[in-house]
C-alpha positions as YAML, in Angstrom:
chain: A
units: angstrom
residues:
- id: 1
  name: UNK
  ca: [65.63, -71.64, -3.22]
- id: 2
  name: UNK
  ca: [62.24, -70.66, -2.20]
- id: 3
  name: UNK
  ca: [60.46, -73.48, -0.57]
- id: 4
  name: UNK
  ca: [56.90, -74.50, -1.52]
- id: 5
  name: UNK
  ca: [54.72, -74.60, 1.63]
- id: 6
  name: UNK
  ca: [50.96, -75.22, 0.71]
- id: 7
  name: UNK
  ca: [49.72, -74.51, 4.35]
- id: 8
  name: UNK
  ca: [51.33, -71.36, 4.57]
- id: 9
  name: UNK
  ca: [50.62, -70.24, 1.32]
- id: 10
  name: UNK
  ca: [46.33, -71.49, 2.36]
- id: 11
  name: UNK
  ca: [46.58, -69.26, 6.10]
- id: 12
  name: UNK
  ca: [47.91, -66.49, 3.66]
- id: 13
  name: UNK
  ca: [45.41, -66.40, 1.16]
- id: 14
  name: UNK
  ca: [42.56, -66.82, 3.77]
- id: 15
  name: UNK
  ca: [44.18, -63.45, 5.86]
- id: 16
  name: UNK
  ca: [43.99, -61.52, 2.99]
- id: 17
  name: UNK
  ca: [40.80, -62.53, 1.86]
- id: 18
  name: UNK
  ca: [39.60, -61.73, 5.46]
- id: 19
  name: UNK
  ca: [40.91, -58.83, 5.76]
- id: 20
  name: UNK
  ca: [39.63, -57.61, 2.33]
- id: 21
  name: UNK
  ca: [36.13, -58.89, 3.64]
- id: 22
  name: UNK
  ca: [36.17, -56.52, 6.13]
- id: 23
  name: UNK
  ca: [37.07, -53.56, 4.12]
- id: 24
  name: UNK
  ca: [34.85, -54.33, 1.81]
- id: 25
  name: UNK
  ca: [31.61, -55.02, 3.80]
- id: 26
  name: UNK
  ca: [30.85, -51.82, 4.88]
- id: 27
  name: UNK
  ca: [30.94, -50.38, 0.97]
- id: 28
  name: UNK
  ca: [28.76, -53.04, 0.19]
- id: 29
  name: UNK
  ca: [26.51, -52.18, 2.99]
- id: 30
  name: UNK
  ca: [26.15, -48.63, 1.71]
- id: 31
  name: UNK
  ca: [25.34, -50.08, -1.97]
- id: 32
  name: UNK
  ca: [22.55, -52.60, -0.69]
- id: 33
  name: UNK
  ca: [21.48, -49.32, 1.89]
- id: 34
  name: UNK
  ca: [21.49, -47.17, -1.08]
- id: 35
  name: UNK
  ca: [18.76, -48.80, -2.80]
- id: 36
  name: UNK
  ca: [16.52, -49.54, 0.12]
- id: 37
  name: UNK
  ca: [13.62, -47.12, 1.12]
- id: 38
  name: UNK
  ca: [13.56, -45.50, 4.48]
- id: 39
  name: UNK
  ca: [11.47, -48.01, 6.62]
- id: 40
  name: UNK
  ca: [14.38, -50.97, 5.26]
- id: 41
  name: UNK
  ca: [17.08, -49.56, 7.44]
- id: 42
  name: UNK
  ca: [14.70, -48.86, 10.53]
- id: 43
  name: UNK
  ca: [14.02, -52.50, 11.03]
- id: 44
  name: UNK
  ca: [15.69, -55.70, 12.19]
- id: 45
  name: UNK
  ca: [16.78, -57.53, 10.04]
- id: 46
  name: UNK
  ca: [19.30, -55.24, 7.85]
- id: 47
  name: UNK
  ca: [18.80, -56.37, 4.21]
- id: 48
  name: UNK
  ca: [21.73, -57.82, 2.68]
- id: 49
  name: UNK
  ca: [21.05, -57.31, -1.02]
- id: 50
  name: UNK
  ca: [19.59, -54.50, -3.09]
- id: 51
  name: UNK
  ca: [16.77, -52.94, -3.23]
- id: 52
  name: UNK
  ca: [14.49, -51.67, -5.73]
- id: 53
  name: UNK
  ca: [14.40, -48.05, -4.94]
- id: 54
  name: UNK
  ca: [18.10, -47.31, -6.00]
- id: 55
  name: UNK
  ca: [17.28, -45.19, -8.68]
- id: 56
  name: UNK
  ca: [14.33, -43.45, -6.89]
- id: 57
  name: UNK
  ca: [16.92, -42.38, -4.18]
- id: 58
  name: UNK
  ca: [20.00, -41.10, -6.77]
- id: 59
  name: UNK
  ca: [17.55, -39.63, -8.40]
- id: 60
  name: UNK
  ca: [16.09, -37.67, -5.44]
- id: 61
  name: UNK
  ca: [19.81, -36.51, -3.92]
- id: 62
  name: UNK
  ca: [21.20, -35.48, -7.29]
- id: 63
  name: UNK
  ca: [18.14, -33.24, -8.14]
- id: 64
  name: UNK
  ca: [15.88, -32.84, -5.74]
- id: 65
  name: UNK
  ca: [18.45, -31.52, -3.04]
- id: 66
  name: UNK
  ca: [18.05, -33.05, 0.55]
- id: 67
  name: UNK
  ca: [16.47, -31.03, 3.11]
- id: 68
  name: UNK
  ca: [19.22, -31.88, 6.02]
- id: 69
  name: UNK
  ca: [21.93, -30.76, 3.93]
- id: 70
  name: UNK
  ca: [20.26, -27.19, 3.28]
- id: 71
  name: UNK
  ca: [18.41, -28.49, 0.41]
- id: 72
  name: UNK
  ca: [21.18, -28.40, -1.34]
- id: 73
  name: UNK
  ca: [21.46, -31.04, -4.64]
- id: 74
  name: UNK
  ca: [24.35, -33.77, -4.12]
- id: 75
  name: UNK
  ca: [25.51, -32.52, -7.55]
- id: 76
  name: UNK
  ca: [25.78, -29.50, -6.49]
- id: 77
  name: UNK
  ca: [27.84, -30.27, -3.54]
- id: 78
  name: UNK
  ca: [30.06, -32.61, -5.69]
- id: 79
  name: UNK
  ca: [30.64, -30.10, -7.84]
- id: 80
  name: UNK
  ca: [31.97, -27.87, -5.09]
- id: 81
  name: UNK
  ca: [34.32, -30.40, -3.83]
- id: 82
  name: UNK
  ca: [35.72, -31.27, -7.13]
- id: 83
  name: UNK
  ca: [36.76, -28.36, -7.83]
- id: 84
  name: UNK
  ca: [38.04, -27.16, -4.36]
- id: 85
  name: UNK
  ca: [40.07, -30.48, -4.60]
- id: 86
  name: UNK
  ca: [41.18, -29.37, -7.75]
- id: 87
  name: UNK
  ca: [42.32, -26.42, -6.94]
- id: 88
  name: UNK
  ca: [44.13, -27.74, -3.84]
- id: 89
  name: UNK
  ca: [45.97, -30.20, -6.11]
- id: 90
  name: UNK
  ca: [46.95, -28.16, -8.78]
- id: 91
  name: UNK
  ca: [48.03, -25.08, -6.22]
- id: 92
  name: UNK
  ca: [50.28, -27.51, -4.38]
- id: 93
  name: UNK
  ca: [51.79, -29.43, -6.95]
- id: 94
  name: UNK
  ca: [52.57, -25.85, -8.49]
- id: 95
  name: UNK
  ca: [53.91, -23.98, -5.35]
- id: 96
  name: UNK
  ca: [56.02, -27.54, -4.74]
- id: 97
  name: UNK
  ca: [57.43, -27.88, -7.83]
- id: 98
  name: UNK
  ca: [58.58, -24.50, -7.97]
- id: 99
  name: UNK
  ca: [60.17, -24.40, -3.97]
- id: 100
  name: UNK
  ca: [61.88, -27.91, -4.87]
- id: 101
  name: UNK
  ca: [63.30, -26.18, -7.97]
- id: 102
  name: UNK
  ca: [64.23, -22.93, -6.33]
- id: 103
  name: UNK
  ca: [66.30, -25.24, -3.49]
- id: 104
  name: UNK
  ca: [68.06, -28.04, -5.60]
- id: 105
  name: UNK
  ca: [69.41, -25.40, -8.09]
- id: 106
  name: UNK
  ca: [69.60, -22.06, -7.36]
- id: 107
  name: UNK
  ca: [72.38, -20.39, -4.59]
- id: 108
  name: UNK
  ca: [71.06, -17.77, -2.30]
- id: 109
  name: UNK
  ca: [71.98, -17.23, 1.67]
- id: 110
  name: UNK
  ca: [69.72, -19.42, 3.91]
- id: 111
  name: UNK
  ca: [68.65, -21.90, 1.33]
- id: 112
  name: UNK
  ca: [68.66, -24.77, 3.43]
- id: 113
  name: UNK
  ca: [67.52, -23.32, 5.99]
- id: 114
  name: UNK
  ca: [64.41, -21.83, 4.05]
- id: 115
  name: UNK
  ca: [63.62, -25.84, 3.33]
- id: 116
  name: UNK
  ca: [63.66, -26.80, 7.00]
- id: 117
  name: UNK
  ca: [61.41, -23.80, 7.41]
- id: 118
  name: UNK
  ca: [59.13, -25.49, 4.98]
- id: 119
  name: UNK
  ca: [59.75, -29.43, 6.66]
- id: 120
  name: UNK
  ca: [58.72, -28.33, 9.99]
- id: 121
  name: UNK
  ca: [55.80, -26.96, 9.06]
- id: 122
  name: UNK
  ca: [54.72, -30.79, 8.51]
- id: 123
  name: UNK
  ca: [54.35, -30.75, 12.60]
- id: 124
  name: UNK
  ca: [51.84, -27.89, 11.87]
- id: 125
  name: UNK
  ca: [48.68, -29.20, 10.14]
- id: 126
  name: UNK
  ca: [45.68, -27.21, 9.41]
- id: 127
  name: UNK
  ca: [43.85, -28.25, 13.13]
- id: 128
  name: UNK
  ca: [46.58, -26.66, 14.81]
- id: 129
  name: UNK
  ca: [46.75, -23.43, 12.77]
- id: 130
  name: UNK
  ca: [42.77, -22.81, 12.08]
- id: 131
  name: UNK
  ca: [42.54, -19.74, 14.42]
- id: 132
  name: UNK
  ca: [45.40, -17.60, 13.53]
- id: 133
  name: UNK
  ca: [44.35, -19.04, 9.26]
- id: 134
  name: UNK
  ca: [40.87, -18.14, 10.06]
- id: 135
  name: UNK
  ca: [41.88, -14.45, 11.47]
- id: 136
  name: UNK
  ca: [44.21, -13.88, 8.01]
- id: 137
  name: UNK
  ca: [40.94, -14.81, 5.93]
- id: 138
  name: UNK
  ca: [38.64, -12.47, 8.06]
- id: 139
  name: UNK
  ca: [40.74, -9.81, 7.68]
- id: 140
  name: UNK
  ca: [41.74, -10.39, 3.63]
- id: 141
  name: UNK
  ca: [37.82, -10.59, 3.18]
- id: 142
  name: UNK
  ca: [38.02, -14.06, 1.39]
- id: 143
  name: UNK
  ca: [34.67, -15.56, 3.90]
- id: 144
  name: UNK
  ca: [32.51, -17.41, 1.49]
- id: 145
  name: UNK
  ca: [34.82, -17.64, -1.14]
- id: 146
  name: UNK
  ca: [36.09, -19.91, -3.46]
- id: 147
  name: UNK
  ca: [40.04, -18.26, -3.00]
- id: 148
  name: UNK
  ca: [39.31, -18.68, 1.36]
- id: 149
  name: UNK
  ca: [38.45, -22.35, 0.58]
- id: 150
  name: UNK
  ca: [41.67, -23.26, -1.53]
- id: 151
  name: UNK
  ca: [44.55, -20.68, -1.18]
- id: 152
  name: UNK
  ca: [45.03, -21.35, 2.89]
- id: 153
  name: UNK
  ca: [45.80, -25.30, 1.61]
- id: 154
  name: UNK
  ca: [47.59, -25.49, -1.56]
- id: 155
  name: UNK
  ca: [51.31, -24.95, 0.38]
- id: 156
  name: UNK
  ca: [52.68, -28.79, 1.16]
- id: 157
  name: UNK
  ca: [55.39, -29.30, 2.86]
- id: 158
  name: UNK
  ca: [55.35, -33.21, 2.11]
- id: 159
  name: UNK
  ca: [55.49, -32.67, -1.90]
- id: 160
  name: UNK
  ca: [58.13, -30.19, -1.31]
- id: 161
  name: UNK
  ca: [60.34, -32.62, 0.45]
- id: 162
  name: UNK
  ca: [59.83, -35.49, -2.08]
- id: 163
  name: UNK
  ca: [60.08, -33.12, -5.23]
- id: 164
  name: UNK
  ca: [63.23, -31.66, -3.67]
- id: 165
  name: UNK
  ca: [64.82, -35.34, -3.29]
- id: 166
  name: UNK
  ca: [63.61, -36.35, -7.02]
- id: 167
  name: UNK
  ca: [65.39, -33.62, -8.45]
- id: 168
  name: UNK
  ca: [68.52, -34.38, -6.19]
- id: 169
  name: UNK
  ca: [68.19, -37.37, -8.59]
- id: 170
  name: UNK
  ca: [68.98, -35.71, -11.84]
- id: 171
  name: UNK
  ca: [72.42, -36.70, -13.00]
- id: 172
  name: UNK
  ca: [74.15, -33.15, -13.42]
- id: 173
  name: UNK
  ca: [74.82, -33.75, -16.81]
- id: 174
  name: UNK
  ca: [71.77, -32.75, -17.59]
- id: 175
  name: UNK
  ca: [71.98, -29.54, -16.29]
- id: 176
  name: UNK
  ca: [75.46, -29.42, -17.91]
- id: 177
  name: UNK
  ca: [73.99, -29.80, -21.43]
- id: 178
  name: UNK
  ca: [71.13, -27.41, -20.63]
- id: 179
  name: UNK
  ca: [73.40, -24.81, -20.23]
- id: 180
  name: UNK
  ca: [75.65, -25.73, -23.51]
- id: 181
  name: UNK
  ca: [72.11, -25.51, -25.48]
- id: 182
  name: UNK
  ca: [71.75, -21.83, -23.91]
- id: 183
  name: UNK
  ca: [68.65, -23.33, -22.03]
- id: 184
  name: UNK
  ca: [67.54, -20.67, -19.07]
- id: 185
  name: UNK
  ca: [66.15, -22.15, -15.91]
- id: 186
  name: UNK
  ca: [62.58, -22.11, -16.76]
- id: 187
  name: UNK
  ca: [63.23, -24.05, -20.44]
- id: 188
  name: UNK
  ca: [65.04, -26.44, -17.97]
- id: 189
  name: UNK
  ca: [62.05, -26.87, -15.83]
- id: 190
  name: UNK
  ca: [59.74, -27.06, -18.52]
- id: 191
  name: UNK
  ca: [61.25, -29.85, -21.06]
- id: 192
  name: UNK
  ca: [63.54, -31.72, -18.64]
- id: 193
  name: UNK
  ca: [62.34, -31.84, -15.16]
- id: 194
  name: UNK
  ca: [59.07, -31.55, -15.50]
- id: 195
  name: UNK
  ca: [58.79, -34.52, -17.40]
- id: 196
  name: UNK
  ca: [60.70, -36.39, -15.94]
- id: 197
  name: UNK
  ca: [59.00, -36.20, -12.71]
- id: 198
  name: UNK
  ca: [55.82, -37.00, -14.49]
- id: 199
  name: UNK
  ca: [55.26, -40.31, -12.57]
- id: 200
  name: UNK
  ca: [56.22, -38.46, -8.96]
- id: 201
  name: UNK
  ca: [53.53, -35.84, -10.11]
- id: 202
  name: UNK
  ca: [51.07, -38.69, -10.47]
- id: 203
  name: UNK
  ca: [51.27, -39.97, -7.24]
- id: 204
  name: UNK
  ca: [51.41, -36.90, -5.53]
- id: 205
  name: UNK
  ca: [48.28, -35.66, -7.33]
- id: 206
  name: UNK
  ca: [46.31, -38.92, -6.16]
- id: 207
  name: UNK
  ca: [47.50, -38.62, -3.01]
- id: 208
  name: UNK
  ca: [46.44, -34.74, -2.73]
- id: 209
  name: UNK
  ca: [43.26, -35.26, -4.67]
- id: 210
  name: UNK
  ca: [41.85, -37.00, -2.22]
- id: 211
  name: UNK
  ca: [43.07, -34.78, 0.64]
- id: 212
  name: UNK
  ca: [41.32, -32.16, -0.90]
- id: 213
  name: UNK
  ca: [37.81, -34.43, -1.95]
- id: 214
  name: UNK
  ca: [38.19, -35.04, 1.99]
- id: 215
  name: UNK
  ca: [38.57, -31.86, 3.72]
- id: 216
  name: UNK
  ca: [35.55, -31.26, 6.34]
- id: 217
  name: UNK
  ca: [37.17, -28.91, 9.17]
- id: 218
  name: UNK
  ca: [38.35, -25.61, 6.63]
- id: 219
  name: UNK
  ca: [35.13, -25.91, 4.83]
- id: 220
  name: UNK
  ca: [32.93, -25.94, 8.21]
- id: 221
  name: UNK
  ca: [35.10, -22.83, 9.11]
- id: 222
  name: UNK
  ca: [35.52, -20.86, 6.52]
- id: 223
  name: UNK
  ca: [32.29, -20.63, 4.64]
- id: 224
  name: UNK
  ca: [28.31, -20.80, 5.66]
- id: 225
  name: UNK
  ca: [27.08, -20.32, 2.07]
- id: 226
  name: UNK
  ca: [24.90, -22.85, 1.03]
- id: 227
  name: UNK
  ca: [26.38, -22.60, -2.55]
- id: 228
  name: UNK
  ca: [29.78, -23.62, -1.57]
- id: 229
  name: UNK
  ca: [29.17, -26.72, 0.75]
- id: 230
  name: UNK
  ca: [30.99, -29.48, -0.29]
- id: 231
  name: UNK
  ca: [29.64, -33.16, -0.28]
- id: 232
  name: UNK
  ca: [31.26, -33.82, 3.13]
- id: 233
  name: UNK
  ca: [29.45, -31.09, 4.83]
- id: 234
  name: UNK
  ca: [26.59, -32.40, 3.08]
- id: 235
  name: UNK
  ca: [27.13, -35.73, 4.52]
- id: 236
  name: UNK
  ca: [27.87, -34.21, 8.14]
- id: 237
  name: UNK
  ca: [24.40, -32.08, 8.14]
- id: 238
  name: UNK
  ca: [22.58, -34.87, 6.71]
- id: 239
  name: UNK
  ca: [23.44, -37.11, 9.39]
- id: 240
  name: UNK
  ca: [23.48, -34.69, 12.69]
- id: 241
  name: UNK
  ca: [19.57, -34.12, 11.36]
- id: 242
  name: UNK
  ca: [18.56, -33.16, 14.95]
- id: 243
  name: UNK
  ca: [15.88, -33.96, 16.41]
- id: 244
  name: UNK
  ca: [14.32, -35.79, 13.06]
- id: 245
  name: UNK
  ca: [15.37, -39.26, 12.43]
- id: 246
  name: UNK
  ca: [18.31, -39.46, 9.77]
- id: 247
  name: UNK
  ca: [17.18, -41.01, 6.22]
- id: 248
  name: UNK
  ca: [19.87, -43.21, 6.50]
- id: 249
  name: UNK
  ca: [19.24, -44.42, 2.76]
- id: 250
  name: UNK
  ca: [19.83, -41.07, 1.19]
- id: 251
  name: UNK
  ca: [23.15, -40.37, 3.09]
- id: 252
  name: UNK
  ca: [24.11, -43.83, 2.26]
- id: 253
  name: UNK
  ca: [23.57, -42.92, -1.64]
- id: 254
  name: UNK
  ca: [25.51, -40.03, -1.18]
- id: 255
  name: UNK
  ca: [28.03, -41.74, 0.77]
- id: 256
  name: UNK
  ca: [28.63, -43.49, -2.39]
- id: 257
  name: UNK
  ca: [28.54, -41.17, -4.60]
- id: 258
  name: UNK
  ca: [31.02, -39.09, -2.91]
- id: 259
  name: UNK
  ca: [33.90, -42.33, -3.04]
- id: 260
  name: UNK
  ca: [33.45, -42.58, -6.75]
- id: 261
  name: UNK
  ca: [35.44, -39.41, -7.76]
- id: 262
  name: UNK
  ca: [38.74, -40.62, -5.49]
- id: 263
  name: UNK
  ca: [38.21, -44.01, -6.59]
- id: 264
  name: UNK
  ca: [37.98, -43.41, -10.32]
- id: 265
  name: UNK
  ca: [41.09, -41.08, -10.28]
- id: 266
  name: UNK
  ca: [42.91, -43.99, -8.54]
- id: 267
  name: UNK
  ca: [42.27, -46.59, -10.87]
- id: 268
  name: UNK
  ca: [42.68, -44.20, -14.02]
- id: 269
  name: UNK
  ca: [45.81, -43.22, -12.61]
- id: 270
  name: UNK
  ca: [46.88, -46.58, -10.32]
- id: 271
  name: UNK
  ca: [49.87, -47.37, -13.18]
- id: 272
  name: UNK
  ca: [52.04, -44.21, -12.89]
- id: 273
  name: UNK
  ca: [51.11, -43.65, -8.63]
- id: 274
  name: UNK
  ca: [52.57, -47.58, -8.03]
- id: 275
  name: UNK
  ca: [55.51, -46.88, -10.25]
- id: 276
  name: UNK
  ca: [55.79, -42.99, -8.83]
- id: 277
  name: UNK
  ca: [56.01, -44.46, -5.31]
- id: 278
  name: UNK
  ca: [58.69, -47.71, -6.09]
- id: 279
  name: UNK
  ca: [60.79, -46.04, -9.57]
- id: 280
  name: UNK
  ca: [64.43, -45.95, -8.62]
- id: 281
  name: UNK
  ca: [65.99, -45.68, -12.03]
- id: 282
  name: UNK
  ca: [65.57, -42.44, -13.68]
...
């Protein structure tokens, strides 16, 4: 019997509405910034609450460009980063979903020992690779490309791994009656596994989404066109202005125009990650 304990239940509720306070308040700050001029955010006090120059400001990023970020147009730039974090997503959850298949159901020499290959590359991220990545891209001539900014990071070790154990799931009668249908492996990818791993795919594509929306280091490396910078570099240049004093309200607009992609695929897709992440029964 669960015992009904109003005080604890009161220091509960008040920790977790502290501790979403504090999460929250600097995304608020970055709203109220947003729609402040430039002389608002050089002053004490702070403001608290908005502005009226909020549309001024979008309106200024998303067309005019910003001269600390190249001159470059925040669209622009969140263009490029959608679709480099597209391209990351989609790459991996292909190249995973096709090693996890390969391992769980095919017999060839070495096959586990191909998979721990790919696991302990998980102690190898892309800081501790750049160089020897960098030299491969210098010497394939992909500098300033779109293939240079996504092929070096679509291969994942982590959706590999949890992939492989989904499919170590699938009772084998399924595979069984596969076979008795005259179903070849890639008609049993296609109808059985792949959808049932639909919710696993969901999760994994959130969670890779927004490690590609993210990425700062590759870009910075790997390209110097203007035309490619993504809306973290943008950020980055914006605020290491040099010698001139940052416009803090601009990079606060684009701050927060750069969290509403990974925040709208989370909530469009929030149903199917939870249950990805927690579904036992298959």
């Amino acid at each position: 019997m669960v015992e009904n304990r109003p005080l604890a239940n009161i220091l509960t509720h008040a920790v977790l509405i502290l501790g979403v306070f504090f999460l929250c308040f600097p995304v608020w700050m970055a709203l109220v910034a947003s729609t402040h001029g430039p002389e608002a955010m050089a002053r004490a006090p702070i403001p608290l609450w908005f502005g009226d120059q909020g549309l001024a400001n979008y309106r200024e990023i998303l067309s005019g460009g910003v001269a600390h970020a190249g001159g470059v147009p925040v669209g622009k730039m969140m263009l490029n980063s959608l679709l480099m974090a597209l391209g990351i997503t989609f790459g991996k959850i292909a190249v995973s979903l096709l090693a996890a298949f390969a391992i769980v159901y095919f017999r060839f020499p070495f096959r586990m020992g191909f998979f721990w290959m790919i696991f302990v590359t998980l102690m190898l991220p892309v800081e501790v690779r750049i160089l020897p990545t960098y030299d491969v891209m210098v010497k394939l001539g992909m500098l300033n490309t779109w293939s240079g900014l996504i092929v070096p990071l679509i291969a994942s070790a982590t959706a590999t791994f949890l992939f492989r154990q989904f499919f170590l799931t699938i009772p084998d009668e399924l595979v069984e009656a596969a076979r008795i249908d005259r179903a070849g492996p890639m008609r049993f990818f296609w109808d059985i596994l792949l959808p049932l791993s639909r919710t696993n795919i969901a999760a994994i594509f959130i969670i890779l989404f927004i490690y590609g929306w993210n990425q700062y280091l590759w870009p910075l490396i790997i390209t110097n066109d203007e035309d490619l910078y993504t809306v973290v570099m943008g950020i980055s240049r914006m605020v290491n202005a040099g010698e001139s004093r940052p416009v803090w309200h601009l990079i606060m607009a684009t701050s927060v125009l750069a969290m509403l992609p990974p925040v709208l695929v989370v909530l469009a897709m929030q149903r199917l990650f939870v249950k990805g992440l927690v579904e036992t029964e298959k």
